[in-house]
SERO-4910 file (N, C-alpha, C, O; in steps of 0.05 Angstrom, whole numbers):
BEGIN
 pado doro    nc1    nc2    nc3   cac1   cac2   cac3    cc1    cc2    cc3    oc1    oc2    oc3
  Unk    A    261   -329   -152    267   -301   -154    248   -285   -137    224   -293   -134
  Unk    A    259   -259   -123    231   -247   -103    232   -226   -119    251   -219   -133
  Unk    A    207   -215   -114    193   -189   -122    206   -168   -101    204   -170    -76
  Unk    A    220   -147   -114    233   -130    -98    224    -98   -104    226    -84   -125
  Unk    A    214    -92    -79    198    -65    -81    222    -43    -65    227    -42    -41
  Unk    A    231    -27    -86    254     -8    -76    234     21    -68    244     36    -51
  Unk    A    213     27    -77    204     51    -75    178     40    -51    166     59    -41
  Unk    A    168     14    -42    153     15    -18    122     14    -29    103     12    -14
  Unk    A    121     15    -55     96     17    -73     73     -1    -69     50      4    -77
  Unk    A     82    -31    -51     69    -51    -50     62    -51    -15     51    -67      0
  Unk    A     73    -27    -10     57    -32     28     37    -13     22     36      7      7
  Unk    A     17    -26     42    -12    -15     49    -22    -13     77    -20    -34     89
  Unk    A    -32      8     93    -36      6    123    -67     -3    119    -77      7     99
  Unk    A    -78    -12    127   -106     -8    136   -122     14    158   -106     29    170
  Unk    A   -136     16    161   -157     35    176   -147     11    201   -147     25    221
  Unk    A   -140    -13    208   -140    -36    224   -109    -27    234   -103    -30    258
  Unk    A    -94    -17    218    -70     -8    224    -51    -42    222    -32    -49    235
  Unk    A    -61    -53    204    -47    -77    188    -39    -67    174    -53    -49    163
  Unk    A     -7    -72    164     17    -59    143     11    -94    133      7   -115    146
  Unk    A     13    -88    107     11   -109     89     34    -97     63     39    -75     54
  Unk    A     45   -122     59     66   -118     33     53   -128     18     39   -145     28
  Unk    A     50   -124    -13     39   -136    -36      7   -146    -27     -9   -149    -45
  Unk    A     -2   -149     -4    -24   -167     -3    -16   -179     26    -35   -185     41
  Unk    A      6   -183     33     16   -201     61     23   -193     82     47   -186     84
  Unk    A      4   -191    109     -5   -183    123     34   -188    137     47   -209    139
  Unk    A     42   -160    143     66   -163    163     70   -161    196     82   -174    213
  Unk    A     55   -140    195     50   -128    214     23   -107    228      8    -96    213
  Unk    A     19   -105    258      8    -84    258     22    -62    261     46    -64    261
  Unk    A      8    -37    262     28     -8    272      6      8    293    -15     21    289
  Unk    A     18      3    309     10     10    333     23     36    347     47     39    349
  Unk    A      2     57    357     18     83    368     10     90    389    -14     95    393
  Unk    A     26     92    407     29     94    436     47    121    449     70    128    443
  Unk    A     32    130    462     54    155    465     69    168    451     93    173    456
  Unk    A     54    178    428     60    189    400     85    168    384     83    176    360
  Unk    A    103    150    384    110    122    386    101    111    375     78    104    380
  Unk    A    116    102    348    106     83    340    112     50    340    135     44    346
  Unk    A     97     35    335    101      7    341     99    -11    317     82     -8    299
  Unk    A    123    -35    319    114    -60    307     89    -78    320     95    -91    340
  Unk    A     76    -79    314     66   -110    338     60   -135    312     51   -134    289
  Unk    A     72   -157    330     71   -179    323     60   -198    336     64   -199    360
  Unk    A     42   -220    321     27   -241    329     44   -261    330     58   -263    310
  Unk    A     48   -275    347     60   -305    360     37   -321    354     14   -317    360
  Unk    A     44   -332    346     29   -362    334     33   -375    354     12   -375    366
  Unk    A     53   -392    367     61   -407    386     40   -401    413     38   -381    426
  Unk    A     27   -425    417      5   -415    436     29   -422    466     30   -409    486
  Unk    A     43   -442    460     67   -443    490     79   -417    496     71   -402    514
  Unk    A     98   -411    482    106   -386    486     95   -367    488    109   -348    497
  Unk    A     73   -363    484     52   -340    483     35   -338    505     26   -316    510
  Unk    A     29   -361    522     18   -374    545     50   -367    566     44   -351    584
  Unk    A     76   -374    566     95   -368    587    101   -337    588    113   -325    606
  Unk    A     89   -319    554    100   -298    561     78   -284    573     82   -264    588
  Unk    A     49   -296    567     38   -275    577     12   -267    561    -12   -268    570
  Unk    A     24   -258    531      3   -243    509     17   -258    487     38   -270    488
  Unk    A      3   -254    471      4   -272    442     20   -244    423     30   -245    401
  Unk    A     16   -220    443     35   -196    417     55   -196    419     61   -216    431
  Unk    A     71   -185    414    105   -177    417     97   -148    405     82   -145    385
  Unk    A    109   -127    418    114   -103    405    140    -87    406    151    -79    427
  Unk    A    151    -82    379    177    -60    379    170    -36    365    154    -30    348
  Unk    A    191    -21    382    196      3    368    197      5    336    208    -12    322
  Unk    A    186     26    327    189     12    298    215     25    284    217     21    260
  Unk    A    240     46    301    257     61    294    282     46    307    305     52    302
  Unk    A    271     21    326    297     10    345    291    -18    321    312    -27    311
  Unk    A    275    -27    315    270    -56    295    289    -50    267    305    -66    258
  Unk    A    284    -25    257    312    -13    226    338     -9    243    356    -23    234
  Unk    A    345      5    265    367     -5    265    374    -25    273    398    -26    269
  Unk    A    367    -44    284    375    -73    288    385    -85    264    407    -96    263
  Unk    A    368    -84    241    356    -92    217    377    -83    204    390   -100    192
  Unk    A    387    -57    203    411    -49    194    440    -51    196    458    -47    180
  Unk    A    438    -60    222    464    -62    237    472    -89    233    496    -94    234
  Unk    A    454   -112    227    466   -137    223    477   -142    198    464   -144    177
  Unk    A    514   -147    200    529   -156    180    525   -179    160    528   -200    172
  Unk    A    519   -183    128    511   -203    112    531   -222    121    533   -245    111
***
């Protein structure tokens, strides 16, 4: 069974600008040109080595609708 947070009660930003759910580090939030950002750590040192940087960063307004738009 998962723990389901409808009101958001269990995210926390840090001063580090780490968004953590319950305790579990998701993301950073990164702001760029008033813009805000997902960034994400790649683990994968190959792919991370062909792309370049070990981050990935999205929009954090183009990441919900993606997120939204995909049919169950």
């Amino acid at each position: 069974m998962s723990k389901v947070d409808l009101d958001g009660n269990t995210i926390t930003i840090g001063d580090d600008g780490l968004v953590r759910i319950d305790g579990v580090v998701a993301f950073r939030r990164v702001v760029r040109s008033g813009r805000v950002f997902a960034q994400f750590l790649d683990g994968d040192r190959m792919r991370s080595s062909c792309r370049g940087t070990r981050y990935i960063e999205v929009p954090i307004g183009v990441l919900v609708e993606r997120v939204q738009s995909v049919n169950p």
